[in-house]
C-alpha positions as CSV (number, residue, x, y, z in Angstrom):
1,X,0.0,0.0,0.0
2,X,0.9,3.1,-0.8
3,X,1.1,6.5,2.2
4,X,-1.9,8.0,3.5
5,X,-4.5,5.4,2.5
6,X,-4.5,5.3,-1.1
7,X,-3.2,2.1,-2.4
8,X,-2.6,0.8,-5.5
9,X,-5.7,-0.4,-7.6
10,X,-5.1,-4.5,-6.4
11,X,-4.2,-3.2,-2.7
12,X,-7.1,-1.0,-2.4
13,X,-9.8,-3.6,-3.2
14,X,-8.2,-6.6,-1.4
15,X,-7.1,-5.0,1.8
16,X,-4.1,-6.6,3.7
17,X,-4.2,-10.3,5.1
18,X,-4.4,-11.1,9.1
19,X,-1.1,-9.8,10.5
20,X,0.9,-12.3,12.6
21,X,2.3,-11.4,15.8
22,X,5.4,-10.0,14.6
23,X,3.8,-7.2,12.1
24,X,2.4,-5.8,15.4
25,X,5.9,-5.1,16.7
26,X,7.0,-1.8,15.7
27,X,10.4,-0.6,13.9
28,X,12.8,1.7,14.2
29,X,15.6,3.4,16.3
30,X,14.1,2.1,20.0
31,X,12.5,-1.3,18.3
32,X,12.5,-4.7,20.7
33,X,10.6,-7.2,21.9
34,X,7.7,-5.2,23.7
35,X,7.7,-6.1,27.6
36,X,4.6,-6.3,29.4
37,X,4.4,-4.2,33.1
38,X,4.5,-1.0,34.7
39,X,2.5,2.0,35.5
40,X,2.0,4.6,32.2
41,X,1.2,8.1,33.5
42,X,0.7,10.8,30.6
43,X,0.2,14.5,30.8
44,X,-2.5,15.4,28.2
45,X,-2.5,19.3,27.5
46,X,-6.3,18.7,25.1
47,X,-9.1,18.1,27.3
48,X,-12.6,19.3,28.4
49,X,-14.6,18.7,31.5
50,X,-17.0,18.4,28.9
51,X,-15.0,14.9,27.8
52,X,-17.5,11.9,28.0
53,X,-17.2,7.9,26.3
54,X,-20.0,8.8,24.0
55,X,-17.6,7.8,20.2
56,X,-20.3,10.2,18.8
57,X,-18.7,12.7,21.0
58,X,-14.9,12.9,20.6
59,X,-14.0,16.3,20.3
60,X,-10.2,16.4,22.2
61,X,-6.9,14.7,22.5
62,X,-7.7,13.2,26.1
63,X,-10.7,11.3,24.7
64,X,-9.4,10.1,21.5
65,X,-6.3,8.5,24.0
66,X,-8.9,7.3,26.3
67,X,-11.5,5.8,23.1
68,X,-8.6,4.2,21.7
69,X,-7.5,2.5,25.1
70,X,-11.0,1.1,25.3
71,X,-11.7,0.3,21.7
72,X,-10.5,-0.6,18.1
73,X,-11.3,0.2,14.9
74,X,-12.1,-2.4,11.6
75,X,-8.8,-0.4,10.3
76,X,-5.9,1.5,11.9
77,X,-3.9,4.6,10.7
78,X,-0.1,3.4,11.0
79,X,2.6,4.9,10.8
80,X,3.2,6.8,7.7
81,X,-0.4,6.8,7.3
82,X,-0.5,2.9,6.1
83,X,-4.0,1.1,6.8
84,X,-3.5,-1.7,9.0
85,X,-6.5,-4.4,9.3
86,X,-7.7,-4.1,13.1
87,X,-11.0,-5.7,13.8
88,X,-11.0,-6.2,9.8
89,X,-8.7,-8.5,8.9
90,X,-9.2,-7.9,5.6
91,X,-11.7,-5.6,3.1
92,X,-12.4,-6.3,-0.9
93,X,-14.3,-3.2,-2.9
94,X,-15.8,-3.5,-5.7
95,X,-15.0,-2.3,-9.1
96,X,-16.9,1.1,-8.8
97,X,-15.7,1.0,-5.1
98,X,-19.3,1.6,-4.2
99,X,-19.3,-2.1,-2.4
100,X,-17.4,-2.4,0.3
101,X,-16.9,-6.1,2.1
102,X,-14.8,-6.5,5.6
103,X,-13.7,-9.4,7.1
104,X,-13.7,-9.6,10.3
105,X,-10.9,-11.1,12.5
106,X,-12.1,-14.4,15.1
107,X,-11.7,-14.6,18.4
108,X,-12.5,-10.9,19.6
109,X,-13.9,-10.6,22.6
110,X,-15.3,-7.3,24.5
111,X,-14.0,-6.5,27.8
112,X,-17.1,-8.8,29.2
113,X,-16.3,-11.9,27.5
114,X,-18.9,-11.4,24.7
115,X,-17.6,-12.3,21.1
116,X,-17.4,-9.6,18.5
117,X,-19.7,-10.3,15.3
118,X,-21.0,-8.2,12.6
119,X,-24.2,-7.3,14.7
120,X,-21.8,-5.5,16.7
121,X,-20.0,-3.1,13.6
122,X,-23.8,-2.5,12.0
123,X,-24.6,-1.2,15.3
124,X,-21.6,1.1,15.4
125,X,-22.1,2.9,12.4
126,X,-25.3,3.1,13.0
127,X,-25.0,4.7,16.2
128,X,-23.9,7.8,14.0
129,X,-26.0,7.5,11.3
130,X,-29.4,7.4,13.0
131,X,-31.7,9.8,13.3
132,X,-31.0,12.8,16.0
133,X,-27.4,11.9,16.6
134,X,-24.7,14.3,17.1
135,X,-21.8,12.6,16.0
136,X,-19.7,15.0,13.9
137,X,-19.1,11.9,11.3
138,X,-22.9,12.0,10.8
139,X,-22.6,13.3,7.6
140,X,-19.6,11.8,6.2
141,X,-21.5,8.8,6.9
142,X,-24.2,9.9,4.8
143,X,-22.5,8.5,1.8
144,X,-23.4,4.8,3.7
145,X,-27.0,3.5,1.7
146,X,-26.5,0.7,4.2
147,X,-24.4,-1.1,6.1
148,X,-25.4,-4.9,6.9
149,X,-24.2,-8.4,8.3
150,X,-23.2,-10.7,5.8
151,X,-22.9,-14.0,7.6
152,X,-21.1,-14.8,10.4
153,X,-18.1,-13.2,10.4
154,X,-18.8,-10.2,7.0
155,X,-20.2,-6.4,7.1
156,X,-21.1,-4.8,3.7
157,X,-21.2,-1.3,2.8
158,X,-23.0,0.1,-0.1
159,X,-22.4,3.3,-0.8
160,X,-24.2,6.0,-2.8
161,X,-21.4,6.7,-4.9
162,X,-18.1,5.3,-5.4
163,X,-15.1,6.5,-2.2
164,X,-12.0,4.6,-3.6
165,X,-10.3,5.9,0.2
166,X,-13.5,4.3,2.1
167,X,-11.5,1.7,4.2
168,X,-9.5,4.7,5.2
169,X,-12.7,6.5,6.6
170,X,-13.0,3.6,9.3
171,X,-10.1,4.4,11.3
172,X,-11.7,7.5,12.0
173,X,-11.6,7.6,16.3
174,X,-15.4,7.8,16.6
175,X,-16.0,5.1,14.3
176,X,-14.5,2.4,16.9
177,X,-16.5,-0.7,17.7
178,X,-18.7,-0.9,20.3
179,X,-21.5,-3.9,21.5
180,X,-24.8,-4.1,19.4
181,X,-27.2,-2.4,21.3
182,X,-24.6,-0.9,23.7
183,X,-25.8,3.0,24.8
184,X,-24.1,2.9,28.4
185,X,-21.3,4.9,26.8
186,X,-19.8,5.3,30.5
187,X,-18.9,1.4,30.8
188,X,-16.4,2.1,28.2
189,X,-16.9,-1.1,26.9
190,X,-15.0,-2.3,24.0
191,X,-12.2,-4.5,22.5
192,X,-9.3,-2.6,23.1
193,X,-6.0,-3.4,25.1
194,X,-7.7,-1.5,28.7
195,X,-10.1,-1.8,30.6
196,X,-11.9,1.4,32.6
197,X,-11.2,1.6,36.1
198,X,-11.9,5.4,36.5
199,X,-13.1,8.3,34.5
200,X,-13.0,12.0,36.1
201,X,-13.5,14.5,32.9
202,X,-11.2,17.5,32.8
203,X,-9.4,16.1,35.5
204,X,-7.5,12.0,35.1
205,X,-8.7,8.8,33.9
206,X,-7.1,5.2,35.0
207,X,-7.2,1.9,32.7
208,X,-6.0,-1.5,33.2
209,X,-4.5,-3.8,31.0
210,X,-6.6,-6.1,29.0
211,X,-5.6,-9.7,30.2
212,X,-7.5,-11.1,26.8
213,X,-6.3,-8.7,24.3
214,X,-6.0,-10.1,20.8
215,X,-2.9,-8.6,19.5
216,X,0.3,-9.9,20.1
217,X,2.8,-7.4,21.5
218,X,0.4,-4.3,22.4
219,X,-1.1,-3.0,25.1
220,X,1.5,-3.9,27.4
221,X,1.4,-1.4,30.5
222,X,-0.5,-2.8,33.9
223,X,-2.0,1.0,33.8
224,X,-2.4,3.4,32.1
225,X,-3.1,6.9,34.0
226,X,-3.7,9.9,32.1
227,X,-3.7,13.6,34.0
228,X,-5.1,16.9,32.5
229,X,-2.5,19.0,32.9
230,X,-3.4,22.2,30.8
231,X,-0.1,24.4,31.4
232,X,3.0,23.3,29.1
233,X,5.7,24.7,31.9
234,X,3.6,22.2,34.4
235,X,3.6,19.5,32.0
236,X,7.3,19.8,31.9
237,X,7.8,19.9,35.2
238,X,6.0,16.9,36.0
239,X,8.1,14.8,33.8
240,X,11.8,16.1,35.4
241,X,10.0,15.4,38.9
242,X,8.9,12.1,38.0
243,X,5.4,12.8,38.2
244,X,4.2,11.6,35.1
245,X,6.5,9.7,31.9
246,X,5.4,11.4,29.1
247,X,3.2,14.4,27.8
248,X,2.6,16.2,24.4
249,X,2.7,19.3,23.3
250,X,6.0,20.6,24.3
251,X,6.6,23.8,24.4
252,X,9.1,24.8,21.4
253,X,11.2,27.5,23.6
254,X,11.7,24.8,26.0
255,X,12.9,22.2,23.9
256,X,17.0,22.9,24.2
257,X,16.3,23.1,28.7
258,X,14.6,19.9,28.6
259,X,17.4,18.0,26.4
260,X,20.2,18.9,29.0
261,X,18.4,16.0,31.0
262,X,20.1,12.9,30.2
263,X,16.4,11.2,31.6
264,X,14.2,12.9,28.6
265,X,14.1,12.2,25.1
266,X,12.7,14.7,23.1
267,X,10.5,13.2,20.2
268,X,10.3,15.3,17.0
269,X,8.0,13.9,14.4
270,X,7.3,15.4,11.1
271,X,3.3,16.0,10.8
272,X,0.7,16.7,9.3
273,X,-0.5,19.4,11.7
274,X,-1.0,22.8,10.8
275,X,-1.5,26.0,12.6
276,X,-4.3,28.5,11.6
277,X,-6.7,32.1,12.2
278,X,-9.5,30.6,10.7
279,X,-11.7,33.8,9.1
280,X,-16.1,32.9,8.5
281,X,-16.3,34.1,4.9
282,X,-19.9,34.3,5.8
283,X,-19.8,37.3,8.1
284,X,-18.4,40.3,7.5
285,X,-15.9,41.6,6.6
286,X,-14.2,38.4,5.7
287,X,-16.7,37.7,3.7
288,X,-15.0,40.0,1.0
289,X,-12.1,38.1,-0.5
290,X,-9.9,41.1,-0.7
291,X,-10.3,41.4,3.2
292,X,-9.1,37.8,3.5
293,X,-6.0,38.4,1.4
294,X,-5.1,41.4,2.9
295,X,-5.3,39.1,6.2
296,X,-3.2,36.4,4.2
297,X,-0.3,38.8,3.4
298,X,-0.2,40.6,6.9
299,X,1.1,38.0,8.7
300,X,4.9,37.6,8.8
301,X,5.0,33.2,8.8
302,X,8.6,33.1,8.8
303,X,8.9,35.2,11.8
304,X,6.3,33.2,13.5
305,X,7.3,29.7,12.7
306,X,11.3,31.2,14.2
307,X,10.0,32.4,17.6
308,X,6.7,30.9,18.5
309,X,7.7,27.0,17.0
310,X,11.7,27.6,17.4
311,X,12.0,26.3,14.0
312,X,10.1,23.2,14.6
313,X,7.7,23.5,11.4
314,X,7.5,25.4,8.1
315,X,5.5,28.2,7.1
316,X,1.9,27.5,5.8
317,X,0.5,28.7,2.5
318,X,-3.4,29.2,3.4
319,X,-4.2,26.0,2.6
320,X,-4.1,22.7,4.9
321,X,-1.8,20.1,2.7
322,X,1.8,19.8,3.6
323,X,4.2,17.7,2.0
324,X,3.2,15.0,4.2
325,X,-0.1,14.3,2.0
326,X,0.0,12.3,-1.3
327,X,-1.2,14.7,-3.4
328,X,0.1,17.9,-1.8
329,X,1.0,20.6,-5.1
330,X,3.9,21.8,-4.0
331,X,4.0,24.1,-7.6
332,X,1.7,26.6,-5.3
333,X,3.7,29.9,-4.9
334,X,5.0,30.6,-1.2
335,X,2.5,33.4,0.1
336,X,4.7,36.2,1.9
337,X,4.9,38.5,4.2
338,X,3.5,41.8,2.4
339,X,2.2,45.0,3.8
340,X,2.0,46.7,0.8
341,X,-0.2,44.2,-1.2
342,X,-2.4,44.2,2.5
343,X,-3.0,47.9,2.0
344,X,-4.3,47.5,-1.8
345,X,-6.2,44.6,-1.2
346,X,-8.3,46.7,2.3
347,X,-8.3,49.3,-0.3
348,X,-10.3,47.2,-2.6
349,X,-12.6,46.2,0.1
350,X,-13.3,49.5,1.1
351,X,-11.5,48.5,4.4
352,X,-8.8,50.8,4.9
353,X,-9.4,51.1,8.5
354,X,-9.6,47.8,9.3
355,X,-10.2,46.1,13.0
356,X,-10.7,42.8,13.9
357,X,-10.8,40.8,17.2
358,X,-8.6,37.7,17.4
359,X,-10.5,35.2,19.8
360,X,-7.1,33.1,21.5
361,X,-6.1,30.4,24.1
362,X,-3.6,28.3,24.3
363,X,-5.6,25.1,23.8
364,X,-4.7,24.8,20.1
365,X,-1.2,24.8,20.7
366,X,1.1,26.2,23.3
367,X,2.6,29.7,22.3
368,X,-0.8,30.6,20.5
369,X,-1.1,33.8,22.6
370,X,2.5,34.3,21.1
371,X,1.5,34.4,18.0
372,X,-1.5,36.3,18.1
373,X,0.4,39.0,19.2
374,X,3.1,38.8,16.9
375,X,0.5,38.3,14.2
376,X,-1.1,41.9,16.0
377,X,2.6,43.3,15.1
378,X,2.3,42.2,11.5
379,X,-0.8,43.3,10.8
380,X,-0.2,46.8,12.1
381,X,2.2,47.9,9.4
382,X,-0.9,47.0,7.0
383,X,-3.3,49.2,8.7
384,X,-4.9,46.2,10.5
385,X,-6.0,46.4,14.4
386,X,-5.9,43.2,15.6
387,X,-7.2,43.1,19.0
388,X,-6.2,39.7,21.0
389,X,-9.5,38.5,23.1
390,X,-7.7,35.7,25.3
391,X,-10.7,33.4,25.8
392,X,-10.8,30.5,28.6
393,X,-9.1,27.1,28.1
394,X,-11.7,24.7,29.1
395,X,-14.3,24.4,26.7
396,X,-12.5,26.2,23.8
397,X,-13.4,23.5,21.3
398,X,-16.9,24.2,22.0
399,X,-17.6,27.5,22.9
400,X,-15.0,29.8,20.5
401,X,-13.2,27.6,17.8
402,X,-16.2,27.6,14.7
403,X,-18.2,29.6,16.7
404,X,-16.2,33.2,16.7
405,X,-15.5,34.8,12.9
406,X,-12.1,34.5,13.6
407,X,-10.2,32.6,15.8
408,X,-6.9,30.3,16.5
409,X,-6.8,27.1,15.3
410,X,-4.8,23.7,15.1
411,X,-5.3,21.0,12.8
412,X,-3.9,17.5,12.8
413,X,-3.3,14.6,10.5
414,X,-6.0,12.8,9.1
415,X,-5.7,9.7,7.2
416,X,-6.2,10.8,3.2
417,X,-6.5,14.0,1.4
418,X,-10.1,13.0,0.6
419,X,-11.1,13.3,4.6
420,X,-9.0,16.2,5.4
421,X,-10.7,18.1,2.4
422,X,-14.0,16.7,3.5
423,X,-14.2,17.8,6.7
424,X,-12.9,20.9,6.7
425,X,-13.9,22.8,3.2
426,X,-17.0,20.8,1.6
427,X,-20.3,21.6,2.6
428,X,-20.8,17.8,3.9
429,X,-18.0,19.4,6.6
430,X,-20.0,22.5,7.3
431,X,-22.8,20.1,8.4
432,X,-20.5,17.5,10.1
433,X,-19.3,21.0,12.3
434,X,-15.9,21.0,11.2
435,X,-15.8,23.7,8.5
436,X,-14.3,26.1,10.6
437,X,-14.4,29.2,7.7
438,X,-17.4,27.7,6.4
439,X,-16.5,28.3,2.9
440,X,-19.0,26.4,0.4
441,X,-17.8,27.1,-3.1
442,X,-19.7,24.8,-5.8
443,X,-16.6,23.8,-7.8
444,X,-14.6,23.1,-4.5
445,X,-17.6,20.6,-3.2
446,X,-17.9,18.7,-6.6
447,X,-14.0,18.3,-7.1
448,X,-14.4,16.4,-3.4
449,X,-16.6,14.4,-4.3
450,X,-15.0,13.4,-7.9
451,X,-11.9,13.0,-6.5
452,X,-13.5,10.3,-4.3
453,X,-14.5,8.1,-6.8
454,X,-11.9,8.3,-9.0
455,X,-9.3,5.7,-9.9
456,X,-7.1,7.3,-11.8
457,X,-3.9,8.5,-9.8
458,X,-3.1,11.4,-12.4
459,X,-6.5,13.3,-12.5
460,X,-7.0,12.7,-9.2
461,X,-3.7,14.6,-8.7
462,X,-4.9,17.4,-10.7
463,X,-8.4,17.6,-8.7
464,X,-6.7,17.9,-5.9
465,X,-4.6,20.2,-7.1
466,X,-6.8,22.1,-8.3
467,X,-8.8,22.0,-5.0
468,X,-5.7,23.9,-3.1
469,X,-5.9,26.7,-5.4
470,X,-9.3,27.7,-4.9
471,X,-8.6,27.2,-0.8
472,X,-5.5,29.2,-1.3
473,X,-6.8,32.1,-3.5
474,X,-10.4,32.3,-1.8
475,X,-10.5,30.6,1.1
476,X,-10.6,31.6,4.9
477,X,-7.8,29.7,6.1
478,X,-5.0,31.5,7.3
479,X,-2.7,29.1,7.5
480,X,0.8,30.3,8.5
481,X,2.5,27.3,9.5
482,X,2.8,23.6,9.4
483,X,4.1,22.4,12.6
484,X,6.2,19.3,14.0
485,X,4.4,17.4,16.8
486,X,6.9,17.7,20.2
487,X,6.7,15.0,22.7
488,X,8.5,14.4,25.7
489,X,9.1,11.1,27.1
490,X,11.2,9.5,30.1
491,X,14.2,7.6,28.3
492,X,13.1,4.3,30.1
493,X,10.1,4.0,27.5
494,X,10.4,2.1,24.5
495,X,8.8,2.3,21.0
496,X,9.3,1.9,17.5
497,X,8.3,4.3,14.3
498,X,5.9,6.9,15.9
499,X,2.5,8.2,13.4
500,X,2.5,12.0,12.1
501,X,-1.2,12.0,12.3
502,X,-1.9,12.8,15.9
503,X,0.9,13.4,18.9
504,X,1.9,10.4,21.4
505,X,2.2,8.5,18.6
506,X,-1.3,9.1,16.7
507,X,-2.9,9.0,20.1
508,X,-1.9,5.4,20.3
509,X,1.2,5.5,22.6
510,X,-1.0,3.8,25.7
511,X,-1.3,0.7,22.9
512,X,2.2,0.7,21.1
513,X,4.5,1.6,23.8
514,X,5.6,-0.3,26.6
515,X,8.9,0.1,29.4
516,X,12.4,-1.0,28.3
């Protein structure tokens, strides 16, 4: 298979055989034999006392961890973006890929002994599909007709149109696996490598290790503990006091203080991520394009990525494919830094004067403050007043990001191009709640969705392509940079090649880590 979930034409409709024991084991600089034992206690910097078990409901970092101690997926995002059958140990689509079949793998059992069948994946993705949910995949999912058992061990999708990057879709972490008929989201129950012991939202949550888990090599700690611990410099100190062994989000300035401890190891991982002001094109006065480009060139990236990431990224270009994505256009001229072309653009607009308030927290990422205010500086020399509204951390997901006309932003990995374009600039994503500049431009939406269901490597290059234009020259992204994920870890954990998609190792390192 080829990166990020497009595989060749034979790979994509026979998905990947039942792994053996030793394809679990991971690769790489700090690869062994995994060892079972020991307590895991992470510092989490993305939660909300809002945080529940609900998979319809899985809006931070905390409870994606927490989902995927509990549960599995029918595929997992690897490394590198490579589908790896989970709870599918195997998928075949058909030749318009609008017929979708998945194996599933024997002898799964949920946490209560119960044996997983297909009754239990219809229910699933039913769970989001039926009426009055709120799952934010709701209408992603829309492009299901139906989704049904097909003998004992078989689940069958039809689709309304062909998705050639469906199988990818299911690794999504709302779409885990849960017990048909299961709505007592609070047991937790599931097939994953832990068990709940305790659940305190906005606060800690304990797990146990899965005595029956059915792969080889994973889920290896006695516990896992995970503490909210919003502050980065608290994070940090946690680890050098021995507190916790591990946290995410490092704080770029801090990077060269923590590596003078022979006890941390610093983990740099080249991602997906991307950092962002987010402007609503459908409220004014973003919703004149000359106003959002005068935005675009008053912000100095370069400056930003130096002293807010310490040179841990690379400035964005205003729209949300890095290099990291297959069909990234890297042809796209590098948007820069320009007053002058600010000034002619607000002039345009009839915005000479132009103020704006810059909603801000540091839930996104640490040093957002930071950069608000050094985006404040840039935007001054244009003629822009940017005034910096710090907003509360807890609850920023819910209550300012897509709900203010202009506010910070971070955006991590997902599995294809197709979901990341999805989600955040089609119509379907405006719906789904994740169209944060809720742009809905007609060729944008049907280049999506022909993209999808089409075969041929070269045009869909070009759609895509073509789709990063129209974000970059209209949309109301703001992207000015594409940042590495930081971790810090104590240097008696162990671990092979570590996924770009999410931090702590995709938000899997409770599964794929274990003590030296």
């Amino acid at each position: 298979m080829t990166n990020h979930g497009y595989p060749d034409r034979r790979s994509l409709l026979l998905g990947a055989g039942a792994l053996g024991a030793a394809q679990f084991l991971p690769s790489g600089a700090f690869a062994q034999v995994p060892k079972r034992g020991g307590a895991f206690r992470v510092g989490i910097s993305d939660f909300a006392t809002s945080d529940s078990l609900d998979p319809t409901l899985v809006e931070t970092q905390f409870s994606q961890h927490l989902q995927w101690q509990l549960r599995n997926n029918l595929v997992e995002a690897g490394p590198g973006g490579k589908l790896v059958p989970e709870l599918a140990e195997s998928w075949e689509g058909s030749k318009d890929a609008k017929t979708w079949t998945f194996k599933l793998r024997k002898g799964v059992t949920f946490h209560d002994g119960k044996s997983l069948t297909p009754a239990d994946v219809v229910h699933s993705f039913n769970t989001h599909r039926r009426d009055g949910s709120k799952s934010m995949t709701k209408p992603i999912l829309a492009q299901i007709a139906t989704v049904k058992a097909d003998g004992p061990d078989a689940v069958v999708f039809e689709l309304h149109d062909g998705n050639v990057g469906f199988p990818a879709l299911t690794s999504s972490v709302g779409l885990v696996i849960i017990p048909d008929g299961d709505t007592d989201y609070r047991r937790g129950m599931g097939t994953g490598g832990y068990i709940l012991e305790q659940f305190e939202p906005g606060v800690r949550s304990r797990v146990k290790r899965n005595p029956n888990y059915w792969k080889a090599g994973r889920g290896n700690f006695d516990t896992v503990e995970m503490i909210c611990i919003k502050d980065a410099t608290a994070r940090a100190n946690a680890l050098l006091t021995g507190q916790i062994d591990a946290y995410n989000a490092v704080d770029p300035r801090t990077v060269a203080l923590l590596e003078r401890n022979s006890a941390v190891r610093i983990n740099r991982v080249k991602s997906k991520a991307h950092f962002a002001f987010p402007m609503m094109v459908d409220q004014a006065p973003f919703a004149s394009n000359d106003v959002r480009l005068a935005m675009k060139y008053a912000i100095d990236r370069e400056e930003i990525v130096k002293r807010v990431l310490g040179g841990f990224g690379s400035p964005g270009n205003d729209h949300p494919l890095s290099a990291a994505y297959e069909f990234y256009d890297g042809s796209i001229p590098q948007r820069a830094y320009d007053p002058d072309k600010a000034k002619f653009h607000l002039a345009k607009a009839g915005e000479a004067n132009l103020r704006v308030q810059l909603h801000v927290s540091e839930t996104p990422f640490a040093g957002a403050t930071d950069a608000a205010v050094l985006f404040k500086a840039h935007a001054a020399k244009a003629g822009i007043t940017v005034d910096v509204a710090k907003e509360p951390e807890d609850g920023y997901w819910s209550s300012v990001w897509n709900k203010k006309p202009l506010c910070t932003s971070r955006w991590s990995g997902r599995i294809n191009d197709d979901v990341l374009l999805t989600l955040g600039y089609s119509d379907t994503g405006t719906k789904a709640g994740w169209n944060e500049t809720r742009i809905n431009n007609p060729r944008l939406n049907t280049i999506v969705a022909e993209a999808r269901k089409e075969f041929d490597t070269g045009k869909r290059r070009a759609l895509y392509s073509e789709a990063q234009r129209i974000i970059h020259d209209e949309g109301g992204s703001n992207i000015f940079a594409f940042a590495d994920f930081l971790d810090a870890t104590s240097r008696k954990l162990a671990f092979g090649e570590l996924a770009g998609d999410w931090m702590l190792d995709g938000c899997r390192a409770s599964e794929r880590w274990w003590f030296a």
